[in-house]
N, C-alpha and C positions, 0 to 999 in steps of 0.2 A: 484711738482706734476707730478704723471707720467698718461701721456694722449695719447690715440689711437684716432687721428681721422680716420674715415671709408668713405672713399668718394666716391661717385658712377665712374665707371670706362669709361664710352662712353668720357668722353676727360680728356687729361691729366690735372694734377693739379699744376701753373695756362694752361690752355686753349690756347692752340697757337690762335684761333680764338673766335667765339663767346660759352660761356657756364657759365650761370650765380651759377650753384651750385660750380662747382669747382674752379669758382674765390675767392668765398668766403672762401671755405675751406683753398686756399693756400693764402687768407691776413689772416686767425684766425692760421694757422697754424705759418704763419711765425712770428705773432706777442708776440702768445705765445712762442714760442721759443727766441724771443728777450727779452721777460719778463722771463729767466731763467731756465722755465719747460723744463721738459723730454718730448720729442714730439716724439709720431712714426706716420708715414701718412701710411694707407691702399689704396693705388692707383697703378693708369695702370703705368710701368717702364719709359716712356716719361715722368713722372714728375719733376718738376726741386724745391728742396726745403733744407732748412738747418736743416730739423728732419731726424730721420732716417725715410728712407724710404724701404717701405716693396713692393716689386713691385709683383702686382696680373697677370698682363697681360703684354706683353711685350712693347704695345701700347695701347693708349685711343683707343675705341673700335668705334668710329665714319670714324675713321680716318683707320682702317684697311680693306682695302677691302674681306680679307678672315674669317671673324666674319659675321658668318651665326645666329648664338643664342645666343646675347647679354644678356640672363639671368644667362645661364650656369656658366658665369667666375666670378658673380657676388652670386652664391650660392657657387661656390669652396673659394673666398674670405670670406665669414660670416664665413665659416666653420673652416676657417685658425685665423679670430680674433676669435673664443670660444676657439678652443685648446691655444691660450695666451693669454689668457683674465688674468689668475691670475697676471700676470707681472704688469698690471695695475691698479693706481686709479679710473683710470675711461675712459667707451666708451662713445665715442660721436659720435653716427652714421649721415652721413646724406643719408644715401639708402630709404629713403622713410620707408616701410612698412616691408620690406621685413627680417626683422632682428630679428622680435618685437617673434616671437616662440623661439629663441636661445635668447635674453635677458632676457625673461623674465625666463626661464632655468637658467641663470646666478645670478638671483636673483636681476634683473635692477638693477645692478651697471654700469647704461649708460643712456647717455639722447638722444635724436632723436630731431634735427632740419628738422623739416618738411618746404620743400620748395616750394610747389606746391599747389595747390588750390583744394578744400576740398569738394566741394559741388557735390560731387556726393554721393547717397544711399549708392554704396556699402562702400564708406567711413565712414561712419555714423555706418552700422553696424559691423564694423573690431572692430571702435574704441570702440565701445561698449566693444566689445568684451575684447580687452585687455584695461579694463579703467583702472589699476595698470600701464599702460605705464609712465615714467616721457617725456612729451612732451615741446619742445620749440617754440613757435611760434615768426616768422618774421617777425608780425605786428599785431594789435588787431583785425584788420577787419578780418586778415584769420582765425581767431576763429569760426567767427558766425556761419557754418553749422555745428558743431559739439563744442558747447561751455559748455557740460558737458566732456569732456575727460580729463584726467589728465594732467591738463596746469603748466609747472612748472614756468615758465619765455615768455618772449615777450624780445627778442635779435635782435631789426632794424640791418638792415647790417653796415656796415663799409669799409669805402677805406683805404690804408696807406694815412698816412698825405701829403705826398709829393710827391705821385701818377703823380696826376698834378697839374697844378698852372694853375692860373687867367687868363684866355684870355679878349681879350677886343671886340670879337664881331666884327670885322670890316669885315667880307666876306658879308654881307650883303642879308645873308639866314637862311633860315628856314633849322632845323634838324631832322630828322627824323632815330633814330639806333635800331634795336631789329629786331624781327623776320615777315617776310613777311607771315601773319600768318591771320583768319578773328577777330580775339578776340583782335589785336594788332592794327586793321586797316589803316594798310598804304594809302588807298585809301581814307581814312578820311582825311588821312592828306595833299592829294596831293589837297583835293579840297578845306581845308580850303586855302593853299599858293596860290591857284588860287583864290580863292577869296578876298584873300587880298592884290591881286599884289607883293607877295615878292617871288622870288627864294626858291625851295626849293631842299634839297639833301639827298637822303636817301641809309643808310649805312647798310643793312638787309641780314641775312641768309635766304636761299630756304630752304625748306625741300624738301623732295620728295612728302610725303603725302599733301604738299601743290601747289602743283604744280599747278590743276586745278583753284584752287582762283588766283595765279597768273597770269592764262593766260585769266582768265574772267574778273577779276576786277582792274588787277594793270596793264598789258602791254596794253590796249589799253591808259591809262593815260599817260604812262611815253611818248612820243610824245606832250605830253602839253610843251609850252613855258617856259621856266624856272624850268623843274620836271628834275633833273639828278639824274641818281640811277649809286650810287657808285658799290654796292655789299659787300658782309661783307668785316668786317674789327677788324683787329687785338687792343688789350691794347696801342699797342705802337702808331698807328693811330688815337687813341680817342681824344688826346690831339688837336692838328691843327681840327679835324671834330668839335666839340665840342667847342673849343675854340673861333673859328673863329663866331661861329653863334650868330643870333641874339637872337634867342630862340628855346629849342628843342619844337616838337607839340609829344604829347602822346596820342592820344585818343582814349584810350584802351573802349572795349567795353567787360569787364570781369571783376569780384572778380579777380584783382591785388595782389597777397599775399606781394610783396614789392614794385619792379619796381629799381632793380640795377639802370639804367639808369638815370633815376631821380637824384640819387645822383652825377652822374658822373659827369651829365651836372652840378649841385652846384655845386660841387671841382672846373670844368672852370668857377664859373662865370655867369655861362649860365641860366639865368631864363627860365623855364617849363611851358607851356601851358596844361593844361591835364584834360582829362575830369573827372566829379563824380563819382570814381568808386575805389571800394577796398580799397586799401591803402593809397591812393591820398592824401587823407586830412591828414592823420598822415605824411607823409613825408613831403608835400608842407606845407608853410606858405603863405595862399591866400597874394596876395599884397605886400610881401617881397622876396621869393624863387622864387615864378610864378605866375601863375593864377590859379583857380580850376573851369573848366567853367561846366554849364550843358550839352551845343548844343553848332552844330557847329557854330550859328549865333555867340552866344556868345565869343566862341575861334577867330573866326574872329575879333569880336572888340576888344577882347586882343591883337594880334599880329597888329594892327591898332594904339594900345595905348598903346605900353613897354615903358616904361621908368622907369624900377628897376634899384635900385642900383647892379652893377655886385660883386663888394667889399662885400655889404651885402650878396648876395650870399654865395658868398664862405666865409665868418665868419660863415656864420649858419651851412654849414659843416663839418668846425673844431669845432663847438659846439658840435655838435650832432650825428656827422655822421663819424669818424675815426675808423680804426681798431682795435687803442689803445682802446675805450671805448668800440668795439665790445666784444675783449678778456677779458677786466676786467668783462665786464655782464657774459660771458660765466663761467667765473673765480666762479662769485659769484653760476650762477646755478648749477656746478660741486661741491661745498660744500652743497650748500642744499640738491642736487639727493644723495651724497652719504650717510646724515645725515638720507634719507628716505630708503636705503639700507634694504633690506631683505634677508630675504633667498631663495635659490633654490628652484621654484615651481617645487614639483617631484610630479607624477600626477599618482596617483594607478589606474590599469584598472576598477576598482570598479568606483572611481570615475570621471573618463572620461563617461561611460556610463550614470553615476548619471547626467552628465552636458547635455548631449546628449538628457536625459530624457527617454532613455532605461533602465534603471536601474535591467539589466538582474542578476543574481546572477553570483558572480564570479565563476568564472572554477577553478579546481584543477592546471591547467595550471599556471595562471595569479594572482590568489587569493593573496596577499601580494605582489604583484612582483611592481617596481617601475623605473621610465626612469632613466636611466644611469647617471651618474654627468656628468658633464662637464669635460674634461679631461684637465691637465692642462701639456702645452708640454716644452721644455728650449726654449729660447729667440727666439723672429723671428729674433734678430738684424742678420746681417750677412748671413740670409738665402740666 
C-alpha cells in the first residue's frame, strides 16, 4: 500500500525531546514500513526514519529559533501533499484540522487522527461542518464532545515492542513525566508524594505560556523534602526514569484523549496512579496496570498500598498496547476510508452561496464556473 503520513512539523519525527504527536507518527511510520508498505513521512528535515522522507522545513519548528509563524510552513506542506496526492493510496494526516478544505477537494481519500481534546465550541462547529471527514480517534472518551462526527475507527497508541523492557522499581520514588502544564497538575502530584512520605521526581517540559503557573504553583513546592525536578527528558532517558520507580502519579485534571505516558510507564513495568478522567479508564486496568483513583485522599492510599504485579504490567502492554497492533488498526482503517472514497467536492459559486444561505443568482462571471482539481505533480521522492 502506498501511504503518506502528514505529521505536524514543531518537532521532528521521532522528537529529540518531549512531543507526543510525532512519536507516534514515527513508531506507525516505522512499523508500517517493517510490515512491507510504501511509506512517505511529510515532516521538518531533522527527522530520522526508514520511509522516504519529504523534508517540509529544514528543522522541527520548536527547536528553531528563527520561526516567527509556525503556521506558514505548515500550509506550504498541505499544499505540497495535494499536488502528490495521486502517487498515493491513501493520506493519513495527523495536522489536526487544518487539512480537512484540501481533503475533502481530494475526494477524502485520507483519514485524520485527531490528537488533542475536543471540547471546545468552535470544535463542535468545524466538525459539523465537515461531517463527510473520515476521523480516527485515540480513545472513546475523546469522542464525547462531538460524538456525531464521522468516526471511522478508535486506534489507542502503540510503543515498539522492545522500546523498553521491565524495570523492577528499586529507586524508591514516585514519577512524575509530561508537561508542567495546570490540566497535567504537577503540583498535584508533588503533594500526594508528600503525603505519602515517598520520594518524588519529576521529568517535565516548560512552555513559555506556562511560565506563570510554574512560578505560582510548582517552585515554591519543589523546596519540599524529597520533590526533585529533573527537567525534560529525552526517549532514551525514559527507560532508568520510569523503570526505577515505584509508580508514575498522573493526575490529570482534563479530558485526557490518551495519556502516551501511561503506556510508557506499562512497557517498564511501572504501575500508574491516575486520577478519573478521559481516557484513564480505557488505558488502566483498575488493580492490575494501576490504580484509577477519584481524590487525591484516594491516590494517597494507593501509593500507601502498591503491591501490583510489575510482570503483569508489562504483559498487558504487549497485549494491548505495541506498535505492531497500532499499524495493523491503522492498516484496517486505511481499507475501510478508501472503500468510502468519493469524489472531488467541486463547489459551483451558485452553490457556495446556496450553503451560505445567500442564494444571490449567479453572475455571468461565475455562472457554471467550478474550483480547480487538484493538480497532480511527478513524485516528491527525491525532491
Amino acid at each position: 500500500m502506498r501511504i503518506a503520513l502528514v505529521s505536524p512539523l514543531f518537532e521532528s519525527v521521532p522528537p529529540r525531546l518531549y512531543g507526543g504527536t510525532e512519536r507516534i507518527v514515527s513508531y506507525l511510520c516505522e512499523e508500517l514500513v517493517g510490515l512491507g508498505h510504501d511509506v512517505t513521512l511529510f515532516a521538518s528535515g531533522d527527522s530520522r526514519t526508514r520511509a522516504c522522507l519529504v523534508p517540509m522545513t529544514p528543522r522541527s519548528l520548536r527547536l528553531d529559533p528563527a520561526c516567527r509563524d509556525p503556521l506558514a510552513p505548515h500550509l506550504s506542506m498541505l499544499d505540497e501533499v495535494a499536488e502528490c496526492a495521486g502517487e498515493f493510496d491513501i493520506l493519513h494526516f495527523h495536522t489536526e484540522y487544518w487539512h480537512l478544505p484540501i481533503a475533502r477537494r481530494l475526494g477524502w481519500r485520507a483519514v485524520t487522527t485527531l490528537h488533542g481534546r475536543l471540547d471546545m465550541p468552535e470544535l463542535a462547529e468545524l466538525y459539523r461542518r465537515f461531517d463527510d471527514a473520515p476521523l480516527i480517534s485515540i480513545s472513546d472518551a475523546q469522542r464525547r464532545p462531538i460524538p456525531r462526527a464521522n468516526w471511522l475507527a478508535t486506534v489507542p497508541h502503540g510503543l515498539p515492542r522492545h522500546l523498553y523492557r521491565r524495570g523492577e522499581g528499586r529507586g524508591g520514588y514516585l514519577a512524575f513525566l509530561g508537561r508542567l502544564s495546570p490540566e497535567k497538575q504537577p503540583d498535584a502530584a508533588i503533594r500526594i508524594a508528600l503525603r505519602a512520605g515517598v520520594p518524588l521526581k519529576i521529568a517535565a517540559k516548560q512552555e513559555d505560556a506556562e511560565r506563570g503557573y510554574f512560578d505560582h504553583c510548582i517552585k515554591p513546592l519543589l523546596n519540599q523534602p524529597g520533590i526533585e525536578f529533573v527537567g525534560e527528558i529525552g526517549e532514551a532517558d525514559k527507560q532508568a526514569f520510569l523503570g526505577n520507580a515505584a509508580a508514575l502519579l498522573f493526575p490529570i485534571a482534563w479530558p485526557e484523549p490518551f495519556g502516551l505516558v501511561m503506556i510508557e510507564a506499562m512497557a517498564c513495568g511501572t504501575p500508574v496512579i491516575a486520577f478519573n478522567q478521559g481516557s484513564v479508564p480505557e488505558v488502566l486496568q483498575d488493580g492490575i496496570t494501576g490504580h484509577v483513583v477519584e481524590t487525591a485522599d484516594e491516590a494517597v492510599k494507593a501509593v500507601r498500598n502498591l503491591a501490583l504485579d510489575r510482570g503483569r504490567c508489562r504483559l498487558e502492554f504487549e497485549r494491548r498496547f505495541t506498535a505492531e497492533r497500532m499499524a495493523r488498526d491503522y492498516l484496517a482503517a486505511y481499507a475501510l476510508a478508501a472503500g468510502r472514497e468519493t469524489e472531488p467536492a467541486l463547489k459551483t459559486a451558485g452553490d457556495i452561496a446556496c450553503r451560505l444561505k445567500q442564494a444571490p443568482p449567479p453572475s455571468p462571471k461565475t455562472a457554471g464556473k467550478s474550483w480547480p482539481k487538484p493538480r497532480t505533480l511527478p513524485s516528491a521522492r527525491g525532491r
